[in-house]
Backbone bond lengths (Angstrom), bond angles and torsions (degrees), N, CA, C in turn:
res aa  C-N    CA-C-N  psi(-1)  N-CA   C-N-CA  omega(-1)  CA-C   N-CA-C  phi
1 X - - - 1.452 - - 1.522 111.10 -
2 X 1.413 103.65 -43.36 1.292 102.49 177.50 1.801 131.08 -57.61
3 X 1.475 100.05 -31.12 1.102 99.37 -176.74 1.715 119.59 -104.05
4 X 1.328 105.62 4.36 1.745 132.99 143.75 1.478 116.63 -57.66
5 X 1.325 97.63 -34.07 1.615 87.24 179.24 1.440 119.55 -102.26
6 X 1.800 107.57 -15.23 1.439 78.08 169.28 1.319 121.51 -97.18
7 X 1.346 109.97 -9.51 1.943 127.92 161.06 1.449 91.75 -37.98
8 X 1.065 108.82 -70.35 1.951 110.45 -173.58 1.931 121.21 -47.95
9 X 1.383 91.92 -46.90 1.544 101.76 172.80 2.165 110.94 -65.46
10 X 0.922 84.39 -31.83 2.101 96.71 -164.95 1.726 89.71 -76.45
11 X 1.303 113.38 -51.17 1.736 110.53 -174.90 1.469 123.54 -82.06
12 X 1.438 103.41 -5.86 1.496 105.35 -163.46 1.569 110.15 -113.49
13 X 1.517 108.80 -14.02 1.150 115.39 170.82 1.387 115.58 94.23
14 X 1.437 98.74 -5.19 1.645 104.40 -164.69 1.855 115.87 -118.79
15 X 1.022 140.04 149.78 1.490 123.27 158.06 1.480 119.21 -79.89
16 X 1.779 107.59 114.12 1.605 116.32 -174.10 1.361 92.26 -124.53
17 X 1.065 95.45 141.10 1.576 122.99 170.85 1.566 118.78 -112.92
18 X 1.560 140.23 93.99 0.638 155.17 173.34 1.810 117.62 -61.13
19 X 1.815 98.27 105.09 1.780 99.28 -164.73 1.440 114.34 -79.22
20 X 1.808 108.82 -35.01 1.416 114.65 -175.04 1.958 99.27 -178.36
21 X 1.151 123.17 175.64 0.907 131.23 -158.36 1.652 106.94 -157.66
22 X 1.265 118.83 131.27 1.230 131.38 -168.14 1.686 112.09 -119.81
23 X 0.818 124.53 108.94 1.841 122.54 163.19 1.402 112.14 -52.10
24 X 1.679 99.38 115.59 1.759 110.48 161.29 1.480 106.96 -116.02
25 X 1.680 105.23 142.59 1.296 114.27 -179.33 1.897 98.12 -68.53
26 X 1.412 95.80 174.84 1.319 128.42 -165.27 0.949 122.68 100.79
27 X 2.089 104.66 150.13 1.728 114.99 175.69 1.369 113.42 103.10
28 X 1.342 152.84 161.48 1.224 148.49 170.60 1.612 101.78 -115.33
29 X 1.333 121.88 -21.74 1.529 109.95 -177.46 1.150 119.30 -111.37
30 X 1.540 118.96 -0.18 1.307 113.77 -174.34 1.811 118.80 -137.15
31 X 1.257 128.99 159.06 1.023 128.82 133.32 1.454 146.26 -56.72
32 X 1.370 109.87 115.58 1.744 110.56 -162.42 1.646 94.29 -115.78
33 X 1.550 114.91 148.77 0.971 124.66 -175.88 1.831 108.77 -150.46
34 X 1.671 85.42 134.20 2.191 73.39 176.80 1.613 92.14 -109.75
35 X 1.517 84.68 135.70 1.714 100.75 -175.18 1.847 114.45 -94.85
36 X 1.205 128.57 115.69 1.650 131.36 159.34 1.289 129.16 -62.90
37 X 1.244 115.16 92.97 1.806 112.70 -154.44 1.764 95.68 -117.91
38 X 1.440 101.25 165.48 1.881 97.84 178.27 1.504 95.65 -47.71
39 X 1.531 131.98 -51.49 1.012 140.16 -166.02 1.466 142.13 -92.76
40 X 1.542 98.36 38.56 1.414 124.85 -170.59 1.457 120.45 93.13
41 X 1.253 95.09 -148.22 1.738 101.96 -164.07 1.319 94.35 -113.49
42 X 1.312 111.44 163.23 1.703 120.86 -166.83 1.306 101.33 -168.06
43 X 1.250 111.13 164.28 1.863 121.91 -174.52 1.500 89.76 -129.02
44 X 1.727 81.47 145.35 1.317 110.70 166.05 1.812 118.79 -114.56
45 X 0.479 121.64 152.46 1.630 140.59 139.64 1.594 150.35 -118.86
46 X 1.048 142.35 135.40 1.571 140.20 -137.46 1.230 112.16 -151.65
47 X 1.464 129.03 121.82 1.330 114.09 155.24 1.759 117.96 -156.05
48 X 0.940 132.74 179.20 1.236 115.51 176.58 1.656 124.28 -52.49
49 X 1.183 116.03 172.54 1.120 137.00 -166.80 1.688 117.43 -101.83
50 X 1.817 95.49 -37.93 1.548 92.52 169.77 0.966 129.54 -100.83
51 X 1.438 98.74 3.55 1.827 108.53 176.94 1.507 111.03 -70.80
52 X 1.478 104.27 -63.54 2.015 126.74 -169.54 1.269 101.99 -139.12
53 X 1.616 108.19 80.84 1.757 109.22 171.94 0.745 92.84 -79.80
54 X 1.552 173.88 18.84 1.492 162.91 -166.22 1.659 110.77 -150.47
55 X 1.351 103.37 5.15 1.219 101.68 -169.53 1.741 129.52 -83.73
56 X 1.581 96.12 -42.99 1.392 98.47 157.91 1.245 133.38 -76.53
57 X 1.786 124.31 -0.73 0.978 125.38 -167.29 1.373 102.10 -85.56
58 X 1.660 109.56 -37.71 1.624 135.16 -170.90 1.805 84.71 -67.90
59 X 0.772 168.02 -8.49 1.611 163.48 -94.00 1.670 97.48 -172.57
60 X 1.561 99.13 -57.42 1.439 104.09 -166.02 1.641 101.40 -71.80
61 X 1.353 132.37 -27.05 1.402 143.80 167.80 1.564 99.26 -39.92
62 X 1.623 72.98 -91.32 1.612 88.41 176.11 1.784 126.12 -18.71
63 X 1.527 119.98 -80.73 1.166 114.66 163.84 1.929 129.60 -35.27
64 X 1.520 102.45 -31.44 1.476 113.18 177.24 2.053 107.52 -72.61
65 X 1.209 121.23 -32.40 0.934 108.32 -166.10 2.098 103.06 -89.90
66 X 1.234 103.53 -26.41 1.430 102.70 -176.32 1.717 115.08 -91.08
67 X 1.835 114.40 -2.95 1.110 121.90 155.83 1.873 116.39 -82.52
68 X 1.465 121.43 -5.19 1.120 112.23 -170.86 1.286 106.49 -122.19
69 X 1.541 114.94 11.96 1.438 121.11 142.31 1.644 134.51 -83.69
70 X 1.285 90.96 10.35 1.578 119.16 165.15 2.088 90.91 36.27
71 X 1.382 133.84 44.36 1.449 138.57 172.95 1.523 92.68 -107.96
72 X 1.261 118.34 -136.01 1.530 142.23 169.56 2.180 103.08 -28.64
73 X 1.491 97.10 119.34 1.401 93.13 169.14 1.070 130.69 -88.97
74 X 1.519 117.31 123.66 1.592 128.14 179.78 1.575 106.36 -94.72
75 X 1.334 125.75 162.95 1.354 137.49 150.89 1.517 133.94 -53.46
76 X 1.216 111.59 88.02 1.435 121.79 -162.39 1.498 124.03 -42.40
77 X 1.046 115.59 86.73 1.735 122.44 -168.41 1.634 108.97 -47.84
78 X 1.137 105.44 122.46 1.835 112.49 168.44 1.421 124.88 -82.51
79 X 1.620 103.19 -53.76 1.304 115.11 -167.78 1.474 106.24 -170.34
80 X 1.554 112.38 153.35 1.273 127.65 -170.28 1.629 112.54 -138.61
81 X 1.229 136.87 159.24 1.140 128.39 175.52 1.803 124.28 154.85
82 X 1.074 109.50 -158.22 1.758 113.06 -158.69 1.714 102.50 -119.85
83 X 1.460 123.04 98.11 1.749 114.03 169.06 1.230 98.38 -124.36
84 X 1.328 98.46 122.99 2.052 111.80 -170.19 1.136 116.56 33.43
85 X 1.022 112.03 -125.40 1.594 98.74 -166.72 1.799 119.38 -88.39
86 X 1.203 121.65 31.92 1.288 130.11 -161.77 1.676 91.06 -127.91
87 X 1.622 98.64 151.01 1.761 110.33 127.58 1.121 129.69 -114.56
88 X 1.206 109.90 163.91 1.660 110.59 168.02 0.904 132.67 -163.52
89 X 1.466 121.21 161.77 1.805 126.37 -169.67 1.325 118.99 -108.77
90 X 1.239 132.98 102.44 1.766 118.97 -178.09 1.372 111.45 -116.14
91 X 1.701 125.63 133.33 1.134 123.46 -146.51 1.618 84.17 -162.46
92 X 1.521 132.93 164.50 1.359 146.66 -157.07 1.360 79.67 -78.27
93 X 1.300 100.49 143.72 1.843 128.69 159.87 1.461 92.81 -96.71
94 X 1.969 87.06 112.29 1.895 107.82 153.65 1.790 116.27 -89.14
95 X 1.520 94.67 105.20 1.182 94.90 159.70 1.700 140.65 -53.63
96 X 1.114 143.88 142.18 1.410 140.95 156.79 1.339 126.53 -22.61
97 X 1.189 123.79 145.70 1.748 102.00 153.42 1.974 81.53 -174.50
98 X 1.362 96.26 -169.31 1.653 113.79 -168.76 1.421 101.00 -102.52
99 X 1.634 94.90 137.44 1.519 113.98 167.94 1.334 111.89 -20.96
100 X 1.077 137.41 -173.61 1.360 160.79 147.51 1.793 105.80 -133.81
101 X 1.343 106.90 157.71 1.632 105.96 -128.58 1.656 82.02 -79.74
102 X 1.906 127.74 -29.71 1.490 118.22 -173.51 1.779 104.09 -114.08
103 X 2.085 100.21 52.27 1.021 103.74 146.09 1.515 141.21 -25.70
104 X 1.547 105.32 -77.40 1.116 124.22 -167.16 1.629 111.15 -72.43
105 X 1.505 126.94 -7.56 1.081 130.80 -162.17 1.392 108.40 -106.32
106 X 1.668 112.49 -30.47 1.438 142.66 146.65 1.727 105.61 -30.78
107 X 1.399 99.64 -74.82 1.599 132.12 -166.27 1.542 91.29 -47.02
108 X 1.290 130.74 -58.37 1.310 129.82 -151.05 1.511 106.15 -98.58
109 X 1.117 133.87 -8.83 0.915 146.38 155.22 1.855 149.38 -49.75
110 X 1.946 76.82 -41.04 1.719 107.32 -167.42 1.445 70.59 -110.84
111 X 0.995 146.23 -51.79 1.625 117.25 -163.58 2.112 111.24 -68.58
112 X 1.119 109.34 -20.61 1.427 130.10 -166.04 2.171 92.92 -79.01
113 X 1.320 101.44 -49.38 1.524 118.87 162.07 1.565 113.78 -61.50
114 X 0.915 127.19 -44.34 1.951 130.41 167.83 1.485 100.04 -61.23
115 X 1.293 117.96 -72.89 1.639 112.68 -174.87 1.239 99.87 -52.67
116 X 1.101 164.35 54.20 1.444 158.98 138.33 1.444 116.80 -102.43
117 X 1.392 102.00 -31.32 1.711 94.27 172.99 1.429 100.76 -83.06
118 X 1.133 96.95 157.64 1.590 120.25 -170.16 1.702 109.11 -168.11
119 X 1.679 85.64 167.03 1.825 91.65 -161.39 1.741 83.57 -128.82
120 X 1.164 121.48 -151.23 1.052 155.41 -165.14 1.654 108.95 -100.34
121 X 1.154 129.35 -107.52 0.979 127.83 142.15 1.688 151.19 -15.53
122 X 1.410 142.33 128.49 1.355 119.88 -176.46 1.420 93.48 -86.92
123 X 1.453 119.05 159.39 1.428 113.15 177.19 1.448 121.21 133.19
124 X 1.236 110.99 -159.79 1.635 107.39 157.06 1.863 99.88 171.83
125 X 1.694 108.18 155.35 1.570 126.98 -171.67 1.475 86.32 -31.61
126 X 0.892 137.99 -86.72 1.833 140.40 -150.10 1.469 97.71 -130.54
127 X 1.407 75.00 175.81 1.818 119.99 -167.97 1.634 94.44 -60.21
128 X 1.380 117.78 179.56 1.723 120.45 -177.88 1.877 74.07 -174.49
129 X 1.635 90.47 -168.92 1.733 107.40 -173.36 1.857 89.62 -151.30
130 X 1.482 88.47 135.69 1.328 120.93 147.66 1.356 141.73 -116.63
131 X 1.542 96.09 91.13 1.781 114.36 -160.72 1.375 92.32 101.24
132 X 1.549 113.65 -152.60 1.664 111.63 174.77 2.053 107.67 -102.30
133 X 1.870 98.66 37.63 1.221 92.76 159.69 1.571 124.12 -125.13
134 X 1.212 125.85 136.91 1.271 155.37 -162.09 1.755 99.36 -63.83
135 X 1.351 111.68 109.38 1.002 131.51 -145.95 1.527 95.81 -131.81
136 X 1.705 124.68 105.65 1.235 149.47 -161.44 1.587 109.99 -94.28
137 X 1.433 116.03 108.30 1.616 129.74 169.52 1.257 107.90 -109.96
138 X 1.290 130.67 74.02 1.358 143.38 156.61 1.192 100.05 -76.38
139 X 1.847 120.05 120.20 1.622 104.91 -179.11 1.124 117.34 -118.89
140 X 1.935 108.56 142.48 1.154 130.15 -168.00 1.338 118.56 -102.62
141 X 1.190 131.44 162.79 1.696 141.96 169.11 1.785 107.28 -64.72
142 X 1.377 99.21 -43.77 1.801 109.92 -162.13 1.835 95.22 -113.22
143 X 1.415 114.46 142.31 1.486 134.75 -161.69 1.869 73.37 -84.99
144 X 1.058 119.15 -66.73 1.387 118.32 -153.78 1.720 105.85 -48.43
145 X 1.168 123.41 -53.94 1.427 131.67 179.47 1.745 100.66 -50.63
146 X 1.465 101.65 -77.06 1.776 99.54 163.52 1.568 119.40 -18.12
147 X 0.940 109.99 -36.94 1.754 99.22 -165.53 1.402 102.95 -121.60
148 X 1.545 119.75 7.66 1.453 101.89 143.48 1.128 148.97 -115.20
149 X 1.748 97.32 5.26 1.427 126.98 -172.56 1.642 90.98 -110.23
150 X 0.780 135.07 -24.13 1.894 136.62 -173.45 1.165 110.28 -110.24
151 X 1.204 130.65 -47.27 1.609 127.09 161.57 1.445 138.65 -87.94
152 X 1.172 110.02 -37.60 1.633 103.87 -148.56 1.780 82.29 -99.16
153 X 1.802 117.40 -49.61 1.424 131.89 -151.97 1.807 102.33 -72.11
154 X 1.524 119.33 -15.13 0.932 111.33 -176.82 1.710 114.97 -111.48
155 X 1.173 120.17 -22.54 1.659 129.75 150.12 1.817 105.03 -49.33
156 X 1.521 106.30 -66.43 1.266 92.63 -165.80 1.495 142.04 -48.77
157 X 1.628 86.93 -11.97 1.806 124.71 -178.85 1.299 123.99 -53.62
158 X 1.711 81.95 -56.56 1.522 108.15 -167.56 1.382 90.80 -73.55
159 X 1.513 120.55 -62.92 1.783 127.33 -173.63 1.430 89.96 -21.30
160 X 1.287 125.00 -97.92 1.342 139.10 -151.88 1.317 98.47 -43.50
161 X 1.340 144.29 -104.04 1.517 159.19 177.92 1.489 89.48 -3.68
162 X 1.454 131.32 -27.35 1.577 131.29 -176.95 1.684 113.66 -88.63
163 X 1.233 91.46 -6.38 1.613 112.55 -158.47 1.347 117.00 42.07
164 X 1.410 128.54 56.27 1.365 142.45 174.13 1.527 113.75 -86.34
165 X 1.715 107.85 -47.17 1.331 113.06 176.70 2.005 105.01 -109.37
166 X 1.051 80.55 175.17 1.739 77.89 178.31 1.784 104.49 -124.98
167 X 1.793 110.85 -169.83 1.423 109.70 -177.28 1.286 114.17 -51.61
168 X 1.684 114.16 -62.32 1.205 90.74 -172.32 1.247 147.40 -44.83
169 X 1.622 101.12 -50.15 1.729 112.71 162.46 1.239 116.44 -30.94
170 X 1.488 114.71 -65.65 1.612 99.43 -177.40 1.804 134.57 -81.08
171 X 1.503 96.59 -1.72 1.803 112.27 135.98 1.493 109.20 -49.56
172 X 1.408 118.73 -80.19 1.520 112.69 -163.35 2.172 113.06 -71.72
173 X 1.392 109.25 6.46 1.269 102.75 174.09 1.698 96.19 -86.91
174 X 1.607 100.68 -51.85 2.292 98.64 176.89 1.537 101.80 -33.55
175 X 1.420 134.74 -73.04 1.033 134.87 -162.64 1.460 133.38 -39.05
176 X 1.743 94.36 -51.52 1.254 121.71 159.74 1.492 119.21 -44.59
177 X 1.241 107.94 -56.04 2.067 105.76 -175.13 1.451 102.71 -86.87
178 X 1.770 131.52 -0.23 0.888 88.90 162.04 1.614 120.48 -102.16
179 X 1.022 100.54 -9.50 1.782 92.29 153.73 1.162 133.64 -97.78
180 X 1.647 105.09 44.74 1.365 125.50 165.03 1.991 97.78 -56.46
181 X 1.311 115.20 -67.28 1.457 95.84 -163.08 1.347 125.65 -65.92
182 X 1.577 124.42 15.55 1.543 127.89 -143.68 1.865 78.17 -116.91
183 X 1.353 94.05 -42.14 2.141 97.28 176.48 1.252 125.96 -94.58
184 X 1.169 131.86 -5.74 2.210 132.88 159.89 1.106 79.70 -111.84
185 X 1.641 99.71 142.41 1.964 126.10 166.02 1.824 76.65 -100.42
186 X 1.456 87.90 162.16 1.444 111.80 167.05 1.707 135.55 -47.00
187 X 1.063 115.38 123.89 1.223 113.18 175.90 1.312 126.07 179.54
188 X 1.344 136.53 140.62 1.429 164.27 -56.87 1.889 81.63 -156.54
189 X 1.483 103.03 129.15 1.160 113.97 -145.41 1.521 81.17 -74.58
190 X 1.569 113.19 177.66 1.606 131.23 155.29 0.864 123.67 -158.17
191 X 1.729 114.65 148.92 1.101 119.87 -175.38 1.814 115.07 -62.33
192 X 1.540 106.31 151.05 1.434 103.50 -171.17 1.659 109.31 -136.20
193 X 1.347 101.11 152.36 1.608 79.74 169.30 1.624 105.07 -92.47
194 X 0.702 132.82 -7.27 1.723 125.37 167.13 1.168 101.50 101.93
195 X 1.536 135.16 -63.08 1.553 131.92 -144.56 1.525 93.61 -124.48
196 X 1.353 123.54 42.27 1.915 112.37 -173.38 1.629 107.60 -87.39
197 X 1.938 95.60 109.12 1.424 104.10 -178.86 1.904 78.15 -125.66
198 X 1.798 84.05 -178.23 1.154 83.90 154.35 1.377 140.90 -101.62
199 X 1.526 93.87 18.95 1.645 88.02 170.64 1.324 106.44 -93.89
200 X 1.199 124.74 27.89 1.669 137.62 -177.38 1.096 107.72 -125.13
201 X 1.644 138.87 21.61 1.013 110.67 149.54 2.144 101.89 -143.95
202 X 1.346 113.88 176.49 1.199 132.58 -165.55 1.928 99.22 -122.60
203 X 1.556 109.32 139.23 1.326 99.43 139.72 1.439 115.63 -96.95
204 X 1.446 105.03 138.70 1.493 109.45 -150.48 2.054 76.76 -95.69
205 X 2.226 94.63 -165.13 1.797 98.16 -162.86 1.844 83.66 -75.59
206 X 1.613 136.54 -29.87 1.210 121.69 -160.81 1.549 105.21 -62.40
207 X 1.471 127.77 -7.16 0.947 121.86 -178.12 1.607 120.13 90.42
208 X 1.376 85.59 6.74 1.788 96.42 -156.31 2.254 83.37 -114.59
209 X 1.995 113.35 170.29 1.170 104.42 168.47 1.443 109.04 -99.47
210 X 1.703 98.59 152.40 1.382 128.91 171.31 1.422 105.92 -96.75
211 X 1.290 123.56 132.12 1.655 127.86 167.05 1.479 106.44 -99.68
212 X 1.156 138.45 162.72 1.330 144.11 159.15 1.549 117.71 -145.93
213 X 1.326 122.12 -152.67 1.191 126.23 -156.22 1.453 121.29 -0.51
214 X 1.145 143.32 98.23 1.463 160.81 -166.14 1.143 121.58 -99.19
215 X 1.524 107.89 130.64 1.973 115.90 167.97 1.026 110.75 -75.06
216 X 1.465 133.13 -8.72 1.512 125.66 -128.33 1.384 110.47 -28.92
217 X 1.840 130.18 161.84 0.918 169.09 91.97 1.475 140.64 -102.44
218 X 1.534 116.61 -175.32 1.697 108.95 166.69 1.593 89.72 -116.16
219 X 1.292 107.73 113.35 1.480 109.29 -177.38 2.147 109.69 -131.23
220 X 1.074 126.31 -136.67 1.431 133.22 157.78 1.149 122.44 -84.35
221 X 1.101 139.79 100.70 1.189 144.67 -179.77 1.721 114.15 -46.64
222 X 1.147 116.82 -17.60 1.306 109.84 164.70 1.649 118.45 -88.18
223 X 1.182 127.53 17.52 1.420 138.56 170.10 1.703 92.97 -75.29
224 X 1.148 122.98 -76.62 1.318 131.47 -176.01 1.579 108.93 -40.03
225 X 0.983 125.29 -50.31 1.024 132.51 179.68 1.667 107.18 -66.35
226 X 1.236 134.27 -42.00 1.357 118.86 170.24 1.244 139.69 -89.57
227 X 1.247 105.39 -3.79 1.577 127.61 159.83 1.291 103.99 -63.18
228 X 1.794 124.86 -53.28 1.363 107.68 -178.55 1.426 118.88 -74.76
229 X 1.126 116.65 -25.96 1.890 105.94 163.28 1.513 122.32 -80.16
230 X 1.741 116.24 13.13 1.110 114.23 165.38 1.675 114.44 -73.12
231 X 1.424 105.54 -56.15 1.425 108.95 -168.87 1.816 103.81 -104.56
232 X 1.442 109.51 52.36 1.695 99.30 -168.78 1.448 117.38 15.38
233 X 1.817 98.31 -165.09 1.327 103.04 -178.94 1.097 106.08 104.14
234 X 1.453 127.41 10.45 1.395 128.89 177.06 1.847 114.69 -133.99
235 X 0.789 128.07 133.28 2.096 130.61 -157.00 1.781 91.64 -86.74
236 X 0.927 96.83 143.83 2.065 96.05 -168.17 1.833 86.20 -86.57
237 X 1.588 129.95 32.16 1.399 111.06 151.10 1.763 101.63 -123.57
238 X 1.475 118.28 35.58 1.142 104.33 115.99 1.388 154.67 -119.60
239 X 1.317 108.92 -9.90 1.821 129.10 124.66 1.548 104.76 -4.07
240 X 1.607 113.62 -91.78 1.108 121.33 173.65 1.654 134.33 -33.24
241 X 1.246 118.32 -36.39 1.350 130.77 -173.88 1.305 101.36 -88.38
242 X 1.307 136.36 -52.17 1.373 146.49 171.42 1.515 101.88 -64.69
243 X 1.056 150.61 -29.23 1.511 144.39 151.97 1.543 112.24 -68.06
244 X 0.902 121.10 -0.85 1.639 126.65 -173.89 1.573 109.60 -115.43
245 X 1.449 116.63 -23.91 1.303 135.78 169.92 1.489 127.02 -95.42
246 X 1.253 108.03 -33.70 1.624 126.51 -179.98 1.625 108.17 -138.38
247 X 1.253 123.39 70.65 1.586 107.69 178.25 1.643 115.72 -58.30
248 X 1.484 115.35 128.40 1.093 112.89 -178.04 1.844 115.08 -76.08
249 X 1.133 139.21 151.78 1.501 136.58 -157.53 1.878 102.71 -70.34
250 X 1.112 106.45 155.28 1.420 124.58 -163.59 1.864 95.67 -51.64
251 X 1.613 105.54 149.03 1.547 92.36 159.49 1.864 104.80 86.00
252 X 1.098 100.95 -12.47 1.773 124.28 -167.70 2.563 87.46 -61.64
253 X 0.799 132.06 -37.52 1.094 141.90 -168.65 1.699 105.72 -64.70
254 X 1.150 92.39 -56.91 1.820 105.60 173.14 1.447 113.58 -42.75
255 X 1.001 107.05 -54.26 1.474 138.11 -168.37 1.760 115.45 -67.01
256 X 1.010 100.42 -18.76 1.306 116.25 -170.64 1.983 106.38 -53.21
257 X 1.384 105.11 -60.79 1.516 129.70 161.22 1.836 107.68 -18.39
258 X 1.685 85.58 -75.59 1.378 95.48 -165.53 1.146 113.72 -48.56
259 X 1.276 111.28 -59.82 1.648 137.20 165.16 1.677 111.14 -17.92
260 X 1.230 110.27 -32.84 2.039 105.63 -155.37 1.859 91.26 -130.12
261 X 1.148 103.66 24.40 1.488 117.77 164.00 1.285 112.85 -92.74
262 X 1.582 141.40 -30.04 1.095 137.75 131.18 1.668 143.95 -17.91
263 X 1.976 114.24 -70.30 1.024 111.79 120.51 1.051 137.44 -38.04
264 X 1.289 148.84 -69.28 1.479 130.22 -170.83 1.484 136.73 -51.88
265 X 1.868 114.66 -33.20 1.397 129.21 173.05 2.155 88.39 -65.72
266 X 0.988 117.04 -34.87 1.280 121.84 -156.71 1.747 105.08 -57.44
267 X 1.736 90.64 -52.82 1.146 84.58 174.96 1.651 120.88 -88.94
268 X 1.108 101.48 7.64 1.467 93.32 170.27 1.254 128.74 -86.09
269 X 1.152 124.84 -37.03 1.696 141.57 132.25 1.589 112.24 -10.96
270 X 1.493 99.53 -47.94 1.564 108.38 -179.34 1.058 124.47 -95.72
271 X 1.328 132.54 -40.69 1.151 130.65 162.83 1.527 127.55 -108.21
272 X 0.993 136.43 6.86 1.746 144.58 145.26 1.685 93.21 120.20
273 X 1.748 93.15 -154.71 1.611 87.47 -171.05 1.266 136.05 -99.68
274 X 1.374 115.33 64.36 1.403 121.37 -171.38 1.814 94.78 -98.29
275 X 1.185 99.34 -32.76 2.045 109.80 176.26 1.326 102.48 -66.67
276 X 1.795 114.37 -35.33 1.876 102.36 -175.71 1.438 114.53 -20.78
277 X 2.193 101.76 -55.70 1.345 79.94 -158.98 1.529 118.32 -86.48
278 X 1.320 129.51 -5.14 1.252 144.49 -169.62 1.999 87.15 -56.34
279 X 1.321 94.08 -74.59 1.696 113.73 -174.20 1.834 103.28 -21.52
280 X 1.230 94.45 -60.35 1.929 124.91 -161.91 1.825 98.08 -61.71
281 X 1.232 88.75 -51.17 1.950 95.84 164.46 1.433 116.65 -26.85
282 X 1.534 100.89 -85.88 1.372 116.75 -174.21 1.445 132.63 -72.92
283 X 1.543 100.02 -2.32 1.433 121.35 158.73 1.764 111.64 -67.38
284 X 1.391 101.39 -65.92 1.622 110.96 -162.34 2.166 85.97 -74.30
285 X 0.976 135.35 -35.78 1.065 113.86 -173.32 1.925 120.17 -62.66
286 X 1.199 112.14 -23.31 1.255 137.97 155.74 1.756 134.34 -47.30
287 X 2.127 97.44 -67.38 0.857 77.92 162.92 1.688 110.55 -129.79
C-alpha cells in the first residue's frame, strides 16, 4: 500500500494518501480494487508481472489519449507501474448513476466526435492488448493491409498452432485478406476504442456513458461499430445518431461480417469453441 501511494502521489502530481482498499469482483485476468484515499475513491487494478509487464502501461496510454479528446468519457488514468511482483493501473473510480432520457443520442454522438480525430497513418508507436492478447499496431498507409497483417494474419496463427481452427479455415482466411482492398474503399484513419462492447461501457453519475478498458488504435471506424452489434446492448438510436453525424461509406452493411471477424477469432482464442462456428460463418459467407 505504501508504495501504491507514493507511485500514485509521484505520477499524479498530487499528495494521496491511500486509507484502505476493498476487492470488487470483475474481469477474468485481473485484480480490481476500489481504493479510499484523503482524496476520494479510485480504482485499482493488479496482475502479475510475468504475465503482462507492459500491459497496464500500454492501458494507461490508451486511456490518456481517448481522455484528451475530451468526446466519450473514460476514467482518468493517474498512475501505472511495478510493486513486487504485480502491475498496475489506478485511474478515478466512475461511479453509477441513471441514464438521462438522450442518453443514447449523447452516446452516439461523442463516439461519432472520437472517430474524427485521426493521424496519418492506421496504427499506433507499439503493440497494446486486447483482453490478455497482444494486439499488433504496425502502421500502415492502407486500412486493408493494416488489418491483415495486424489483425486477422496474426490471430489466425496463433488459432491454428492452438489447433482451434484447422487448414481449411486458414485457406479461406488468405483469401479473405487478400481481397481485403476489393471490400473497404478508402479512408482516413480514426481513432478507436478497439474493444467497444457493452461490457465496456458504464452509465456514469452525469447520467451520460463512460467507456473503459481500451484497445486503442487509429484503425476503421467501422470496427467499433461492429463489435457493438456483435454482442448487442446498444438501442438502434444510437446507430442512428452516429449515422446522422458521421455517415459511414456506402456498402458499410456488407462489411459488417468482415469487420467482427477480429473480435470473434479473439474470443475464440479466449474462450474455446463455441466462436468456431461464429468465425466459420463469416468465412463461408464470404467465400
Amino acid at each position: 500500500m505504501g508504495e501504491l501511494t507514493s507511485a500514485l502521489s509521484h505520477q499524479s502530481g498530487m499528495k494521496i494518501h491511500i486509507n484502505y482498499a476493498e476487492r470488487i469482483p470483475g474481469g477474468d485476468i485481473n485484480e480490481h480494487f476500489k481504493l479510499n484515499t484523503d482524496n476520494g475513491l479510485l480504482f485499482l487494478k493488479m496482475t502479475d508481472t510475468q504475465n503482462y509487464p507492459d500491459m497496464f502501461e500500454r492501458e494507461f496510454m490508451s486511456l490518456e489519449t481517448l481522455y484528451a479528446t475530451n468526446t466519450l468519457a473514460v476514467p482518468r488514468p493517474l498512475a501505472a507501474g511495478t510493486t513486487g511482483s504485480k502491475v498496475f493501473l489506478i485511474t478515478e473510480f466512475m461511479e453509477k448513476g441513471g441514464a438521462n432520457p438522450d442518453f443514447w443520442e449523447n452516446f452516439g454522438g461523442n463516439l461519432a466526435r472520437m472517430h474524427r480525430h485521426t493521424q496519418q497513418h492506421f496504427g499506433l508507436p507499439q503493440a497494446n492488448y486486447i483482453g490478455n492478447i497482444k494486439q499488433y499496431n504496425t502502421p500502415y498507409s492502407s486500412w486493408s493491409v493494416f488489418y491483415a497483417f495486424n489483425r486477422l494474419q496474426p490471430l489466425t496463427k496463433e488459432a491454428y498452432d492452438r489447433q482451434v481452427i484447422d487448414k481449411q479455415m486458414v485457406t479461406q482466411m488468405e483469401n479473405l485478406w487478400r481481397h481485403l482492398p476489393q471490400i473497404f474503399p478508402e479512408e482516413q484513419p480514426s481513432l478507436l476504442h478497439g474493444d467497444f462492447w457493452s461490457g465496456n461501457y458504464m452509465v456514469g453519475r452525469d447520467g451520460k456513458a463512460c467507456v473503459y478498458d481500451p484497445a486503442v488504435y487509429y484503425g476503421n471506424r467501422e470496427m467499433d461499430l461492429a463489435t457493438a452489434r456483435l454482442f448487442g446492448g446498444f438501442d438502434t438510436r444510437f446507430f442512428f445518431t452516429y449515422q446522422s453525424m458521421y455517415p459511414l461509406a456506402e456498402g458499410w452493411q456488407s462489411r459488417i461480417g468482415i469487420c467482427q471477424l477480429y473480435p470473434l477469432l479473439v474470443h475464440l482464442l479466449l474462450f474455446g469453441g463455441s466462436y468456431y462456428t461464429s468465425v466459420k460463418n463469416v468465412l463461408d459467407n464470404f467465400n
